[in-house]
N, C-alpha and C positions, 0 to 999 in steps of 0.2 A: 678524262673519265673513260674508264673503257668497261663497258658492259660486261657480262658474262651471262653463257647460256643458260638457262638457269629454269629450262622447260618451258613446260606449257603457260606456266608465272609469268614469265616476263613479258611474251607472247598475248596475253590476255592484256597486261597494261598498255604494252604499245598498240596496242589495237581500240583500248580507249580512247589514249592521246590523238589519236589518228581519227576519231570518230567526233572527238568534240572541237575537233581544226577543221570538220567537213569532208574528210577522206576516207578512204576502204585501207584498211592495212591488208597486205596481201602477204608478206614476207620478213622475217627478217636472218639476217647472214652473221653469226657471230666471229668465224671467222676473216671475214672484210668489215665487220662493224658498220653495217647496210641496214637500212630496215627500205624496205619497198610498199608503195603505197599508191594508190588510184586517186587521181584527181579529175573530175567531170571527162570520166573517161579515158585519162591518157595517163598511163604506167610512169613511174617515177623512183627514183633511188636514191639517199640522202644517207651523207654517214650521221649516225645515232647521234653523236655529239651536237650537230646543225637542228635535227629534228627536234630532240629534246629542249635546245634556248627557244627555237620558234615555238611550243607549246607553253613554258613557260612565262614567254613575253607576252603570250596570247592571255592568260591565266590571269598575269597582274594587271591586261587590259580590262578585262571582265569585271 
C-alpha cells in the first residue's frame, strides 16, 4: 500500500486514526511513507503501512 499525498484529506484522516488510538498526529512524510505521532508525550515515527494494521486491528477490537 503506498499512500499518496493527497493534501489537507489525508492529513485530516490520519489525524483521526491517531486520535481514536489515544495519540496527537503531528506529521506525515509522503515521501518516506512516515506519518508522526505523540504518545503520552514522547514523539514517535511509524511507516503508514504499520500504523494503518494497528488502527484497524484496534477497530475490529472495538
Amino acid at each position: 500500500m503506498n499512500f499518496q499525498d493527497l493534501g489537507r484529506g489525508a492529513r485530516i484522516e490520519l489525524a483521526k486514526m491517531a486520535k481514536q488510538l489515544g495519540m496527537k498526529f503531528i506529521g506525515y512524510n509522503p515521501s518516506a511513507q512516515q506519518v508522526s505521532l505523540e504518545y503520552k508525550g514522547k514523539g514517535m515515527t511509524y511507516p503508514v503501512e504499520e500504523f494503518v494494521a494497528e488502527y484497524q486491528k484496534a477497530s475490529e477490537l472495538a
